[in-house]
C-alpha positions in Angstrom: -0.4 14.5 -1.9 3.3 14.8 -2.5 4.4 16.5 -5.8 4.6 13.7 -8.0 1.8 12.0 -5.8 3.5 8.9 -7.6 6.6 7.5 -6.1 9.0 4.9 -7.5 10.9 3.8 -4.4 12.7 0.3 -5.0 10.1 -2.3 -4.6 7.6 -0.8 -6.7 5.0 2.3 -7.2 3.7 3.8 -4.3 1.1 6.6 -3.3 3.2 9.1 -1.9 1.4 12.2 1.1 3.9 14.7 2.2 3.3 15.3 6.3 3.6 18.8 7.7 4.6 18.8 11.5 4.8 21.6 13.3 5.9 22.5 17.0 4.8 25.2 18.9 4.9 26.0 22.3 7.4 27.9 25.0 9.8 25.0 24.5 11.5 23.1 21.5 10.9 19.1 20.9 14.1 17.4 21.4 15.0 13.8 20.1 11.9 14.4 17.1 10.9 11.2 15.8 8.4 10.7 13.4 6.9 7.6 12.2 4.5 8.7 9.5 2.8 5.9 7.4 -0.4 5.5 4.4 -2.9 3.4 3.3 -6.0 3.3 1.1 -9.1 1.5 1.1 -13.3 2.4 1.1 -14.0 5.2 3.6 -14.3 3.9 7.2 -13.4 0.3 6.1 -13.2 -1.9 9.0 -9.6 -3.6 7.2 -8.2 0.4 7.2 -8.9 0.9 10.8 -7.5 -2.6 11.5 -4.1 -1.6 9.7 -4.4 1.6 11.6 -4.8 0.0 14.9 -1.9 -2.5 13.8 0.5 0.0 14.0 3.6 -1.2 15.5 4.9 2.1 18.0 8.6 1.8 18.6 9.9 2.2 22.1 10.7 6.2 22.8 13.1 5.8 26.0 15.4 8.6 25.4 15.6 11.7 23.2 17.8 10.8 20.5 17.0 12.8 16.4 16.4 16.1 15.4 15.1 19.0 17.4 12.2 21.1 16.5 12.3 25.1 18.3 9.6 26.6 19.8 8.4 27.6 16.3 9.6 24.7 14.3 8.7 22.7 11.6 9.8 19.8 9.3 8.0 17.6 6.3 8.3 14.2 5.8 6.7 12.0 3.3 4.0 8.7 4.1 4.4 6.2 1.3 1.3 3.6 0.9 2.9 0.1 0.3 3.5 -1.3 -3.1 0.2 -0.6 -5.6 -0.9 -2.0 -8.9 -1.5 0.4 -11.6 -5.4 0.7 -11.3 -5.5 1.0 -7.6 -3.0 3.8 -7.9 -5.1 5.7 -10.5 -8.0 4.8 -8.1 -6.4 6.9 -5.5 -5.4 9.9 -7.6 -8.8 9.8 -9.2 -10.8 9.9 -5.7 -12.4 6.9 -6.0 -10.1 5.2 -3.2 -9.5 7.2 -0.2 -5.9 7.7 1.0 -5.1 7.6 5.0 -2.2 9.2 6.5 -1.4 7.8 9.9 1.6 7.9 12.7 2.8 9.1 15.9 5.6 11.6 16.6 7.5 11.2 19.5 10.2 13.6 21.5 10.6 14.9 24.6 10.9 18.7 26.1 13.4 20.5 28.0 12.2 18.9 31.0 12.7 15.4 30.1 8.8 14.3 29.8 
């Protein structure tokens, strides 16, 4: 969970999970994107997997954003999408379970 778990971004109040990625390897990611997303619902609910499944993967055709060394790493935050008050305590009580889902994309010094 991020630190405060509970975010006010304009909209509303969101469920906020910071995302630790890390590269490692003989060669740095170039052009780094990462698409990191959250939702919540019952464990193994078929409507979480269906929003997982859903997810829209934007076309990666050349390596443009940041670049991540051999050893890198960066953080990011996944914000769940605008929550009502007892959904929200739901979550930060356990009751709900919170899934963190994305894809990074980049490509290495050799163009793949």
């Amino acid at each position: 969970m991020a630190n405060p778990p509970v975010c006010q971004i304009p909209g509303g109040t969101r469920i906020c999970a910071d995302v630790h990625m890390v590269n490692s390897g003989r060669t740095p990611a170039i052009g780094v994107h990462i698409h990191r997303y959250a939702t919540f619902g019952a464990p193994f609910s078929a409507d979480v997997e269906a929003v997982i499944k859903a997810m829209k993967v934007p076309p990666y055709t050349s390596p443009a954003g940041d670049m991540l060394g051999a050893v890198g790493d960066k953080w990011g935050t996944a914000a769940t999408d605008v929550l009502d008050e007892p959904t929200a305590k739901d979550i930060l009580d356990g009751k709900t379970s919170l899934y963190v889902y994305g894809v990074v994309q980049y490509f290495d010094i050799f163009k793949y």
